[in-house]
KOLKEBA-153943 format. One line per field, with one value per residue (C-alpha): residue number from 1; chain; x, y, z. Coordinates in nm, 3 decimals. Example, Ala and Ser with C-alpha at 12.3 -4.5 7.8 and 13.67 -1.06 7.14 Angstrom:
2
num 1  2
cadena A  A
x 1.230  1.367
y -0.450  -0.106
z 0.780  0.714
% end
This chain:
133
num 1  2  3  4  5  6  7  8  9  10  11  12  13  14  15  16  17  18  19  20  21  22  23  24  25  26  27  28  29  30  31  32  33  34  35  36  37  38  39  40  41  42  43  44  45  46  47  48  49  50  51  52  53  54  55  56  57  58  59  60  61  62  63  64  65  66  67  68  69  70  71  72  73  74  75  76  77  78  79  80  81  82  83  84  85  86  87  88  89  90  91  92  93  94  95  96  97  98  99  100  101  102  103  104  105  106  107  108  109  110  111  112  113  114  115  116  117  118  119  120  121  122  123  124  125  126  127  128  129  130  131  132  133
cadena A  A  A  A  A  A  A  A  A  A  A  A  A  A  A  A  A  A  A  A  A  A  A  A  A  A  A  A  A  A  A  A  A  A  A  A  A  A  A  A  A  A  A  A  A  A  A  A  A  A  A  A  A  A  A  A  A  A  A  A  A  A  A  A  A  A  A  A  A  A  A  A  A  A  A  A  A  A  A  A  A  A  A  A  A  A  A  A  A  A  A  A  A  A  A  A  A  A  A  A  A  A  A  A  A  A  A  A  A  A  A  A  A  A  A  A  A  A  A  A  A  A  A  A  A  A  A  A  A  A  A  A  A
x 1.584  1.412  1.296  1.016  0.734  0.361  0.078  -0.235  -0.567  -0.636  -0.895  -0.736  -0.438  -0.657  -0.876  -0.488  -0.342  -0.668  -0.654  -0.277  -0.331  -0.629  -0.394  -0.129  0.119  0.474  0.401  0.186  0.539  0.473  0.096  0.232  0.492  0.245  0.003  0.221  0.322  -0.035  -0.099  0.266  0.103  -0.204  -0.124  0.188  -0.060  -0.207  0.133  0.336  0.006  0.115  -0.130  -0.333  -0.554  -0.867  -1.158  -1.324  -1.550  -1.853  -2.094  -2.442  -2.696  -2.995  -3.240  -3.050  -2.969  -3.185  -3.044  -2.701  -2.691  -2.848  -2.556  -2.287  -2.403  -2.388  -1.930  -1.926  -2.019  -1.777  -1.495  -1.560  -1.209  -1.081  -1.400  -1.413  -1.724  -1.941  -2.200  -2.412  -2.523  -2.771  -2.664  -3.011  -2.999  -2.699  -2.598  -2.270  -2.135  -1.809  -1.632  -1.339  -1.105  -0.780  -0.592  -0.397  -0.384  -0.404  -0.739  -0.883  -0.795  -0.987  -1.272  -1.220  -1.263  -1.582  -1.728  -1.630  -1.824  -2.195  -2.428  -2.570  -2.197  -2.073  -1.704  -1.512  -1.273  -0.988  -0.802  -0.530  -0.219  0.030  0.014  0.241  0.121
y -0.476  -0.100  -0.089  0.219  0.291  0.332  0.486  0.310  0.425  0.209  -0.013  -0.069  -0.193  -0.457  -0.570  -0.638  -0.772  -1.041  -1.097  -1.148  -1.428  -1.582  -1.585  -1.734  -1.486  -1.515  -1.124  -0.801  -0.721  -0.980  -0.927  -0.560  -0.663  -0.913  -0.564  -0.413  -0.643  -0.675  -0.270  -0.295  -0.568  -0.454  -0.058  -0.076  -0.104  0.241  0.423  0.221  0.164  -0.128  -0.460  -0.524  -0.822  -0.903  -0.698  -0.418  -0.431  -0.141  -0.138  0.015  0.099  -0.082  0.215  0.378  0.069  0.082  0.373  0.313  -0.018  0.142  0.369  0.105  -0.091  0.207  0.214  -0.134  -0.086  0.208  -0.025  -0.314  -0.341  -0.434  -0.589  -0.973  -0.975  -0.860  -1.001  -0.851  -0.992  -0.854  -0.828  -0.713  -0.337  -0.362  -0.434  -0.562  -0.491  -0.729  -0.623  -0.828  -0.672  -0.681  -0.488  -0.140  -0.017  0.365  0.205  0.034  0.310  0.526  0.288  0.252  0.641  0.631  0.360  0.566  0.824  0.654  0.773  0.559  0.342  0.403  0.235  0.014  -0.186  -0.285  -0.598  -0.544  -0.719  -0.724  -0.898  -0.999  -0.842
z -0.511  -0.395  -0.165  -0.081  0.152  0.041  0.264  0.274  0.432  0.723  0.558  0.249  0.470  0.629  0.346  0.148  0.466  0.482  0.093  0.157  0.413  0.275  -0.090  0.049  0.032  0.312  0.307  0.202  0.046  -0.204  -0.264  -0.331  -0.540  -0.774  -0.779  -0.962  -1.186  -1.278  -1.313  -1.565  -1.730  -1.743  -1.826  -2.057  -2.345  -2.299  -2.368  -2.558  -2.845  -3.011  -3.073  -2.822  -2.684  -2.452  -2.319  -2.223  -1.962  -1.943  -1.653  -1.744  -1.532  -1.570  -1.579  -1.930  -2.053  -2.344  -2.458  -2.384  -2.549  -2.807  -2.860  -2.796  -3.060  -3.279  -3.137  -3.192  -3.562  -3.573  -3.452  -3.596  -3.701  -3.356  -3.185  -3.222  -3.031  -2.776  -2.513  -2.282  -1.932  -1.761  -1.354  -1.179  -1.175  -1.445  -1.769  -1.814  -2.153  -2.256  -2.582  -2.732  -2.867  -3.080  -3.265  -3.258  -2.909  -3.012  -3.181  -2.883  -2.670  -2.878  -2.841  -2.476  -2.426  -2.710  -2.440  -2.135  -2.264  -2.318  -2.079  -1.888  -1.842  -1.476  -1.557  -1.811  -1.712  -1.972  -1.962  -2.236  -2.267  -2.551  -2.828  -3.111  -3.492
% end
């Protein structure tokens, strides 16, 4: 095992070291260590381009929503190839936007940066793992 250090701000250090607790972790070594899992997990996708699975998650503000719905539908008919579906749930002020997706990762991350792009999204949020062809 490595072993390495990692500087934290001091808040981020106590909002992991309560998540850690209230988790159940023996130690924030371990929360850390399940982190970044998740981020390999998570991240591989985007360089290594094969198949991909699961969603996409865009956050649109509510007050250019029409329009930016308006012009997500118009991506979602461009990549209709990899988009099993989509559903959007409106959160207040927001719009949140779910695409799901599979297919070639190169494809969805094409899509992902088409999405990134709308104005009127504020983030998207991938959750991509690996899939078999």
């Amino acid at each position: 095992m490595v072993k390495m250090g990692v500087s934290l701000p001091d808040d981020t250090f106590e909002r992991l070291a309560e998540l850690s607790s209230r988790l159940g972790y023996p130690s924030i070594s371990s929360a850390i260590r399940d982190a970044v899992e998740l981020f390999i997990a998570f991240r591989r996708w985007w360089l290594l381009g094969g198949p991909v699975a699961g969603t996409l998650q865009a956050l649109v503000v509510g007050s250019r929503a029409r329009r930016a719905l308006a012009r997500l539908s118009e991506v979602e008919e461009e990549y209709k190839d990899v988009i099993a579906g989509s559903l959007r749930l409106p959160l207040g002020e927001y719009v949140l936007y779910l695409l799901i997706v599979r297919g070639s990762g190169d494809r969805v991350k094409s899509l992902y940066n088409e999405v990134l792009r709308v104005q009127g999204v504020v983030a998207v949020q991938p959750s991509l793992l690996p899939v078999e062809a």
